[in-house]
C-alpha positions in Angstrom: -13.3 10.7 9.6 -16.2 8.9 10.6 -18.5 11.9 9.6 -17.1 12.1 6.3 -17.4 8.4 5.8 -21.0 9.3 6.5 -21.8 11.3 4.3 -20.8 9.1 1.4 -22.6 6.2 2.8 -19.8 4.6 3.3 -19.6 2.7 7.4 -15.6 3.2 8.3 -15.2 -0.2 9.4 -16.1 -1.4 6.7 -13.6 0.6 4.7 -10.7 -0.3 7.0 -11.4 -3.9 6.5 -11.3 -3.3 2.8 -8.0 -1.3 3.4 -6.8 -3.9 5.2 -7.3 -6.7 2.7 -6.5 -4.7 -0.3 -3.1 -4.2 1.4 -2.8 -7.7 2.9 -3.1 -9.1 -0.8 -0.3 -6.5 -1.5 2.0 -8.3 1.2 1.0 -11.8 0.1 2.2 -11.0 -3.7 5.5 -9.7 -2.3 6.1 -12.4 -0.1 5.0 -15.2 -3.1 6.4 -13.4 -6.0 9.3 -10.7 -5.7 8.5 -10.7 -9.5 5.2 -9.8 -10.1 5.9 -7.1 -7.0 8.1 -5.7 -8.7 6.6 -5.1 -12.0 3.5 -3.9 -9.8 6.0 -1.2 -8.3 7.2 -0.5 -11.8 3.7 0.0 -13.0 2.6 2.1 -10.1 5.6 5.0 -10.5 4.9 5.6 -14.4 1.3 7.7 -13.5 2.6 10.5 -12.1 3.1 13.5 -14.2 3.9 17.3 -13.0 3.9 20.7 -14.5 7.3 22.7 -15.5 6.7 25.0 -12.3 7.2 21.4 -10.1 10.0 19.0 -12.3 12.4 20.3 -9.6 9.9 17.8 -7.3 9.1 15.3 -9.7 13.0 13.4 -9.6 12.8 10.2 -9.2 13.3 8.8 -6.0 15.2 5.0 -6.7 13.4 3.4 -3.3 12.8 0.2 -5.2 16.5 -0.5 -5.1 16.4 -1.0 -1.6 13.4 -2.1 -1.3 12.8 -5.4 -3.7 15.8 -7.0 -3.2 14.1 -7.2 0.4 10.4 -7.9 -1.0 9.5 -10.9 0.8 10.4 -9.6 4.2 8.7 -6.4 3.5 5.8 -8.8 2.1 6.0 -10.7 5.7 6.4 -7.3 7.9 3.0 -5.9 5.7 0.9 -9.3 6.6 2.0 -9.2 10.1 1.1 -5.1 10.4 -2.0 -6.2 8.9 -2.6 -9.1 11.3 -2.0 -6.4 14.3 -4.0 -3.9 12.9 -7.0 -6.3 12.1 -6.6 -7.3 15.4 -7.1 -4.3 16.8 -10.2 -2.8 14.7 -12.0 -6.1 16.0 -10.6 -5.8 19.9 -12.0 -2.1 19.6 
């Protein structure tokens, strides 16, 4: 990975700390406003598009039904991850 990272000029640690906040501002929205989380997850399913050969793969999978009902614990279980996983990058 770190090759590849390379070759775009791109330092990986740099990138995970990026990855990190981008998803750390992700768990703060859940965990401040269910709301706007879920109109972000609303948002984020109507991109994807398939061909004919795939609409037996493109159904709908209803996750967010068991999901945002539970959005600010999810959005406390992502900052923690986060926490760990920053944690780790810097104890490496």
């Amino acid at each position: 990975m770190q090759i590849l990272l390379a070759n775009f000029g791109i330092p990986s640690e740099s990138l995970t700390w990026f990855l990190l906040g981008v998803i750390g501002a992700v768990g703060i929205l859940a965990m401040l406003s269910p709301k706007r989380f879920s109109m972000l997850a609303s948002r984020g399913g109507q991109w994807v598009d398939s061909s004919k050969l795939l609409a037996q793969l493109d159904k709908r999978v209803d996750i967010d039904a068991y999901v945002l009902p539970y959005s600010r614990l999810l959005g406390v279980a992502v900052l923690a991850a986060t926490a760990l996983i920053g944690y780790l990058v810097v104890k490496h």
